[in-house]
Backbone as numpy.savetxt, mean C-alpha at the origin, in Angstrom:
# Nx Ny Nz CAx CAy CAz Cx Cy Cz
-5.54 -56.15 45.38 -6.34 -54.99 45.38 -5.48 -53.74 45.38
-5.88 -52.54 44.63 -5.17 -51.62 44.64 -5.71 -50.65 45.78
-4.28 -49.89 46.44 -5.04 -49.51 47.74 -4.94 -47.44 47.40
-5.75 -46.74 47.67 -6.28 -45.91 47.48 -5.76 -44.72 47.88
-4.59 -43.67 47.73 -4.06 -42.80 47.90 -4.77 -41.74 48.50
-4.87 -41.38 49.95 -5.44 -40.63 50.62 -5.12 -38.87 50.08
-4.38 -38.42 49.28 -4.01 -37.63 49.11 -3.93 -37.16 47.57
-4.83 -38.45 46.55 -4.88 -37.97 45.65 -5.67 -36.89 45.03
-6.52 -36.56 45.76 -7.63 -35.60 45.51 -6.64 -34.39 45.11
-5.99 -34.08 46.22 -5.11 -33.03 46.57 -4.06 -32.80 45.49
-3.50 -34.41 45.26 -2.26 -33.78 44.06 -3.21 -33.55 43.04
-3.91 -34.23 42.54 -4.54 -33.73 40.83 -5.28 -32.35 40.86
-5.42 -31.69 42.12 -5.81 -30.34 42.26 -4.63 -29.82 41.96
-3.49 -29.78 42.69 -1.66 -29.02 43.14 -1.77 -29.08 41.43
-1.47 -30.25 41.09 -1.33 -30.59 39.17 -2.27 -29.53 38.75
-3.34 -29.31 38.47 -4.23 -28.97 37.39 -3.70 -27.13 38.36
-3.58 -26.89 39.09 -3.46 -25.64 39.24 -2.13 -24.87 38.72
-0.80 -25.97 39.00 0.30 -25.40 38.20 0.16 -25.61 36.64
-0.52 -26.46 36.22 -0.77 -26.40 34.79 -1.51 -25.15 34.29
-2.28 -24.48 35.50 -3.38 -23.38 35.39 -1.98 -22.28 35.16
-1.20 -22.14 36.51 -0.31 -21.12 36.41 0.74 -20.94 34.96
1.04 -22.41 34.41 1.78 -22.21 33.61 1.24 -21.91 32.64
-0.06 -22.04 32.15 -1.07 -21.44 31.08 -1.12 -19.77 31.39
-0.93 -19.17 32.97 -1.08 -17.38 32.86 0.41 -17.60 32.53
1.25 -18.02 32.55 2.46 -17.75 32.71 2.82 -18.03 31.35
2.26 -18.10 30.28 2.64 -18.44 29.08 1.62 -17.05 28.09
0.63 -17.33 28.50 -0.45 -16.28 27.54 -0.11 -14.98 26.95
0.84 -13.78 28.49 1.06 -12.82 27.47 1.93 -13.25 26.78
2.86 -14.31 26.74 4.07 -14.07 25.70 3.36 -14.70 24.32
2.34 -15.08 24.39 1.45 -16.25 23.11 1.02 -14.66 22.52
0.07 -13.95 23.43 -0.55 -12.59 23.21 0.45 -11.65 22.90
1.98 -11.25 23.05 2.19 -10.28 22.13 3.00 -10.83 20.68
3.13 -12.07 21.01 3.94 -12.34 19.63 2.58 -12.77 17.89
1.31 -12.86 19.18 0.11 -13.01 18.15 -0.18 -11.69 17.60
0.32 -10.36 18.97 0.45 -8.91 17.91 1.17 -8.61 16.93
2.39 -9.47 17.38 3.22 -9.00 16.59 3.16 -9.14 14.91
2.45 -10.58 15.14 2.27 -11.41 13.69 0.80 -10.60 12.64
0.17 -9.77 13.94 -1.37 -9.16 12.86 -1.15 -7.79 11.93
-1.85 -8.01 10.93 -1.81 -6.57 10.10 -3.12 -6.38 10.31
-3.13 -5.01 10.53 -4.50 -4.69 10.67 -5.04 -4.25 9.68
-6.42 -4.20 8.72 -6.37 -4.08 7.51 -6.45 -2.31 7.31
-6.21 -1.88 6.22 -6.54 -0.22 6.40 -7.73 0.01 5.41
-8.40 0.73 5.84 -9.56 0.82 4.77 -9.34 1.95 4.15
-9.66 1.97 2.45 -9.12 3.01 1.60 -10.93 3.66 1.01
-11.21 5.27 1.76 -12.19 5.52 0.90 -12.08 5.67 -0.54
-13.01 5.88 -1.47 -13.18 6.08 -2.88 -12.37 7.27 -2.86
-12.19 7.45 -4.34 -11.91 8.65 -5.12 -12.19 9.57 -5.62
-12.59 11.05 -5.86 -13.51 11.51 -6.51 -12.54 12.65 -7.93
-10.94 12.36 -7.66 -10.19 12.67 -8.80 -9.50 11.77 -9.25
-8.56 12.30 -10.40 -7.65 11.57 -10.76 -6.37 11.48 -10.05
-6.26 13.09 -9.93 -4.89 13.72 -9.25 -4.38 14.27 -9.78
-4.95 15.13 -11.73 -4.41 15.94 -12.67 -5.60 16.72 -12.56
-4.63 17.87 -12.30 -5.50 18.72 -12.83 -4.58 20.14 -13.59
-5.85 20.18 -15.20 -5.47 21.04 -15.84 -5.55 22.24 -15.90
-4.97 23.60 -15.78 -4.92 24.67 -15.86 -4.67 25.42 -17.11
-4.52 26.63 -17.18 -4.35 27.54 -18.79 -3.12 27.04 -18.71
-2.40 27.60 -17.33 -0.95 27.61 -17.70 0.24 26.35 -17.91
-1.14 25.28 -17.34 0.10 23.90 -17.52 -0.71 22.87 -16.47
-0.27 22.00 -16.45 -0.19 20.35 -15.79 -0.27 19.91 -14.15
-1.00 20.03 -13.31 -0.77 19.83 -11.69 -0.84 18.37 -11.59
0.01 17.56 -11.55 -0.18 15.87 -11.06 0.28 16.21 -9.26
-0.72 15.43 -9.01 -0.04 14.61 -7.65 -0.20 13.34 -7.90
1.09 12.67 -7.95 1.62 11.17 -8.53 0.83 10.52 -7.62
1.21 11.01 -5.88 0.65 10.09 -4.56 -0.37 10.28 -4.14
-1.43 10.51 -5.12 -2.93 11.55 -4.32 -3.45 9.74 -3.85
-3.31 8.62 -3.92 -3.75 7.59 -3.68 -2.99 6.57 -2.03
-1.97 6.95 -1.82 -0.83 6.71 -1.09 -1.28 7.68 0.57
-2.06 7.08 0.98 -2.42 8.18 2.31 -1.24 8.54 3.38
-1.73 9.61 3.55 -0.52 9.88 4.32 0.08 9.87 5.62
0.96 9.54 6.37 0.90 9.21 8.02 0.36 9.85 8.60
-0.08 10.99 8.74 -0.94 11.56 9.51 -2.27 11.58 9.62
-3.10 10.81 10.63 -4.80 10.26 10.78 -4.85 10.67 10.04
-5.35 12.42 10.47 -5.78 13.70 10.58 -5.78 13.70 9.24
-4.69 13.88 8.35 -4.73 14.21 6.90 -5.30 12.82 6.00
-5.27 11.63 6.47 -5.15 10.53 5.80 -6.77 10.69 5.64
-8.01 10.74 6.76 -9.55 11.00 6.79 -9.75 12.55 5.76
-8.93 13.62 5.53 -9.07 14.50 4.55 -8.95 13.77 3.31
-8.04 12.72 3.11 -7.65 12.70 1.73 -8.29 11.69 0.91
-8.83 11.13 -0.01 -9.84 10.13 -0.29 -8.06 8.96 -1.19
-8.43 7.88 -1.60 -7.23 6.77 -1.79 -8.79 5.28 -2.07
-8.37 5.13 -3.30 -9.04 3.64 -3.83 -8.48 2.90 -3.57
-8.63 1.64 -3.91 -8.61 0.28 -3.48 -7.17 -0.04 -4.56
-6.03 -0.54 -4.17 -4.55 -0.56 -4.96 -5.57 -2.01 -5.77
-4.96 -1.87 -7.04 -5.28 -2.73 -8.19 -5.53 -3.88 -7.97
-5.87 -5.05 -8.78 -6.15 -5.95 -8.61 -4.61 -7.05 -8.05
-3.57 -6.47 -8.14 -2.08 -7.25 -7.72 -2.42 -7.05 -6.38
-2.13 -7.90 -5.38 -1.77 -8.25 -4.10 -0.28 -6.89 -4.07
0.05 -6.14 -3.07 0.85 -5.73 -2.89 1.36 -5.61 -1.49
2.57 -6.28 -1.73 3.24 -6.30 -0.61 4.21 -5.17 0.81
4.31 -6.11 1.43 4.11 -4.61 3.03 5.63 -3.87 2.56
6.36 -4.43 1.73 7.68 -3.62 1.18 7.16 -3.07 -0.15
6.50 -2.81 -0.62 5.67 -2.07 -1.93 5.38 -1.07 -1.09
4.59 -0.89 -0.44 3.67 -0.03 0.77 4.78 0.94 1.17
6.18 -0.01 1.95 6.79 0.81 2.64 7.69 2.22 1.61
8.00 1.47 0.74 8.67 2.36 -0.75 7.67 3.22 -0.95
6.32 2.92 -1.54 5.28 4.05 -1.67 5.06 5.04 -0.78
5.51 4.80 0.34 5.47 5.76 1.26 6.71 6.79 1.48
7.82 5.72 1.52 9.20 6.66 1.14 9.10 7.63 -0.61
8.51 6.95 -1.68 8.35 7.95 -2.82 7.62 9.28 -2.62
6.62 8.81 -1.64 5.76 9.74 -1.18 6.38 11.06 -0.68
7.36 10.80 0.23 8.00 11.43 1.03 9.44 11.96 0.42
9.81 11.43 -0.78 10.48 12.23 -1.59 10.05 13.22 -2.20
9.21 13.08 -3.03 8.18 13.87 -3.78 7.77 14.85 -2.85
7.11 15.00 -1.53 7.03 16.05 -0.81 8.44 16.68 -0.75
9.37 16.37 -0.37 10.67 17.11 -0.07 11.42 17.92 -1.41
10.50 17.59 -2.67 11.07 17.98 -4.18 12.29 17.39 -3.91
12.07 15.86 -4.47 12.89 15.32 -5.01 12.62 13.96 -6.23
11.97 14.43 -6.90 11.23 13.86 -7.71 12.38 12.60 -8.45
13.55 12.80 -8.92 14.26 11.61 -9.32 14.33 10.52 -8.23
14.68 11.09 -6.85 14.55 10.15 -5.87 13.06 9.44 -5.87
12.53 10.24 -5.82 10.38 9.43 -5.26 10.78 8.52 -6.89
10.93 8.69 -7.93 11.05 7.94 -9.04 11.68 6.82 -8.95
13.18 6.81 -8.61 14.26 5.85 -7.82 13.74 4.94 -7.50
12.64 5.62 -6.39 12.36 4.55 -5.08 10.91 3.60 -5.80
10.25 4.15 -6.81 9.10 3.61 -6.86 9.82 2.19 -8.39
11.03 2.46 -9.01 11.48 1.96 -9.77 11.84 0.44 -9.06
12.64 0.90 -7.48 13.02 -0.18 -7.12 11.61 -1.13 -6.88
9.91 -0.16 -6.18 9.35 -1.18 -6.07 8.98 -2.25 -6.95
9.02 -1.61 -8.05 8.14 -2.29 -9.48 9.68 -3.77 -9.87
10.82 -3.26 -9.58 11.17 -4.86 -9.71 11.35 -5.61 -8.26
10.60 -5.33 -7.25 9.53 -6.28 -6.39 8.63 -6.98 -7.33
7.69 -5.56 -7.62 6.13 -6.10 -8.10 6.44 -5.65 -9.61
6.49 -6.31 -10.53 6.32 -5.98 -11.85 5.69 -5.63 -12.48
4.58 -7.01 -11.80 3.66 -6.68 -12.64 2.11 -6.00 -12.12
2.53 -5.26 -11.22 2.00 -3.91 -10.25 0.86 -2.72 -11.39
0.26 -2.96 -12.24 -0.38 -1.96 -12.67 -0.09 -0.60 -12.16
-0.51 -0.64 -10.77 -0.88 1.00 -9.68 0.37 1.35 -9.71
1.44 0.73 -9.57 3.38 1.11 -9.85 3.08 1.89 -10.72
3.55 0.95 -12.45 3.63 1.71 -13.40 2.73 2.90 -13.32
1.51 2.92 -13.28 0.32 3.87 -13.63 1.11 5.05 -12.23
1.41 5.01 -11.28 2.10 5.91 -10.43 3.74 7.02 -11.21
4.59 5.93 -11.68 5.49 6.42 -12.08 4.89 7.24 -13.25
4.13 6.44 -13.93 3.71 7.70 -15.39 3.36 9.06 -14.65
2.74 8.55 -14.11 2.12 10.75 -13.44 3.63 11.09 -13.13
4.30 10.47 -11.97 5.23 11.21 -12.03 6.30 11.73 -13.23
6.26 11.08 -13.92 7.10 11.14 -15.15 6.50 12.56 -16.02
4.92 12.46 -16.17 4.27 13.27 -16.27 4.70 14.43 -16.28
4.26 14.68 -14.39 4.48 15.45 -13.94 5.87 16.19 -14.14
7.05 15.66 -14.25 8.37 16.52 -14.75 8.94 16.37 -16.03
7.64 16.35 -16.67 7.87 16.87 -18.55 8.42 15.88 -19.24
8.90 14.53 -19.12 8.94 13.37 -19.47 7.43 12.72 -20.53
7.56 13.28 -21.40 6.07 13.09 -22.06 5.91 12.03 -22.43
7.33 11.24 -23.59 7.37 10.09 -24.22 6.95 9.34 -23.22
8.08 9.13 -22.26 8.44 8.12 -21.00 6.67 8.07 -20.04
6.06 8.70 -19.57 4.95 9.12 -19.28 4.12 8.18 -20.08
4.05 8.55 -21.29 2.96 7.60 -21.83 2.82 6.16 -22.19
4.12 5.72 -22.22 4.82 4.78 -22.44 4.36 3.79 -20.98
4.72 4.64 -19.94 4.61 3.92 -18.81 3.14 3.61 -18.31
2.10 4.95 -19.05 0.63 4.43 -18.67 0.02 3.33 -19.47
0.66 2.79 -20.38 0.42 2.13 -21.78 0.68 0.83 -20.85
1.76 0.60 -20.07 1.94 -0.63 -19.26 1.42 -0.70 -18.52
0.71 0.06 -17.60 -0.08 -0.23 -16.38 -1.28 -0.78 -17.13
-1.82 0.24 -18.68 -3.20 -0.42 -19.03 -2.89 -1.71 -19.33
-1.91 -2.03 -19.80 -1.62 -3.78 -20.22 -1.97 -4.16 -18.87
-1.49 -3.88 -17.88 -1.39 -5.03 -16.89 -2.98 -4.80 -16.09
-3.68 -3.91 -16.39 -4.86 -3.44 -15.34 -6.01 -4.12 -16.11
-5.79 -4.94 -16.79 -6.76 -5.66 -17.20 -7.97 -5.95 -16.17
-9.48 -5.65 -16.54 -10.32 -5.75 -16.00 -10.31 -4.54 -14.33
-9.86 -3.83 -14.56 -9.74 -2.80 -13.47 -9.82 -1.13 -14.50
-11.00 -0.86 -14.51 -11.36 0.19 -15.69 -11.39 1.22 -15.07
-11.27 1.49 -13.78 -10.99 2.64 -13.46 -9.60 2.79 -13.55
-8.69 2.04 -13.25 -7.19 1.86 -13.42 -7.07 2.51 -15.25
-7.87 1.76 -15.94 -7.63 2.09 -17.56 -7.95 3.50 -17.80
-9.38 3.73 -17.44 -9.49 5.15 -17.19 -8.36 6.40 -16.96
-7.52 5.84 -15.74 -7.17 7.19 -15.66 -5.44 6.72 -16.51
-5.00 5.58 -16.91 -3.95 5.60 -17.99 -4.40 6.18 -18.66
-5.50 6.17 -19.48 -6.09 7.11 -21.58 -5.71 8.39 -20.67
-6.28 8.96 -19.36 -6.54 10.15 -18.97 -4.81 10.63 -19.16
-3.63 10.03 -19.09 -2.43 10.32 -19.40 -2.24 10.49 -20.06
-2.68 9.18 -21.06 -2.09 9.45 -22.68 -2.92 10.31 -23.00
-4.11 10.90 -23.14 -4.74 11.54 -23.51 -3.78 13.34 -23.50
-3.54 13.46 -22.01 -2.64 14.55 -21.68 -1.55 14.73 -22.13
-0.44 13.58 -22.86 0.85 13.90 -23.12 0.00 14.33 -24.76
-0.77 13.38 -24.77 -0.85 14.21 -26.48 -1.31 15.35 -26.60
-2.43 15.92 -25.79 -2.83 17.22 -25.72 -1.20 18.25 -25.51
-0.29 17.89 -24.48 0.50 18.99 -24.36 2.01 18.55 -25.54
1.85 17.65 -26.32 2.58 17.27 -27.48 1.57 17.96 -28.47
0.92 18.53 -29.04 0.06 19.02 -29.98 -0.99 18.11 -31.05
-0.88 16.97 -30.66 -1.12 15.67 -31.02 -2.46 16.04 -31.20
């Protein structure tokens, strides 16, 4: 006969309670490395421009009118669509943000530089190319400009607002080519 441990009640309590402790004693480190691992998604309102606008005297692009900007405050002022149908990655993002931040500082070959390096990340990035054309655009690069919206429309297949505002380029280099 097996004889009956007066004291087992007690250990499988002692047990199940240090198993309890080692479960608090494990959680925050489970809980910040589960922060560490989340992206939180960002939500992009609609658009209601392109980001050209024409004047008597000439051409206003903002290349990054889509690219919100670190600040809340300005980011809820500024409206930004939905990036193309390519998946783009959190090092695409981070460059778009550094081009961003060239381009504010007038340094437009640099914001160019930087958006060059993203596109051989993402190649085949529609919102890239279609970005660099404005900028290209934007500093009198007409050929190069249209050339580059001509590739985003290749690649923006089935994204017609994307196509939209490429013609809206080519449309512009030929207007200020006499075309």
């Amino acid at each position: 006969m097996r004889s009956v441990n007066p004291l087992q009640p007690i250990l499988t309590i002692f047990n199940s309670l240090n198993r309890l402790r080692a479960f608090w004693a494990v959680l925050p480190a489970l809980l910040v490395i589960h922060g560490c691992a989340t992206v939180s998604p960002t939500s992009s309102p609609t658009v209601k421009d392109d980001g050209i606008e024409v004047h008597d005297e000439g051409v206003d692009i903002d290349p990054f009118y889509q690219i919100p900007d670190k600040d809340p405050e300005d980011r809820a002022s500024r409206s930004a669509p939905q990036v193309s149908s390519k998946a783009t990655s959190g090092t695409v993002l981070a460059l778009l943000s550094q081009a961003k931040e060239q381009e504010k500082s007038g340094n437009p070959e640099k914001a160019a530089a930087v958006l060059e390096r993203a596109l051989r990340i993402e190649p085949n990035n529609a919102q890239l190319w279609y970005r660099l054309a404005l900028l290209r655009l934007q500093q009198g690069q007409l050929d190069l400009a249209k050339s580059l919206a001509a590739k985003s429309s290749a690649l923006a297949q089935g994204d017609e607002g994307l196509q939209v505002k490429n013609r809206t380029i080519m449309e512009q280099v030929d207007l200020l080519q006499g075309r």
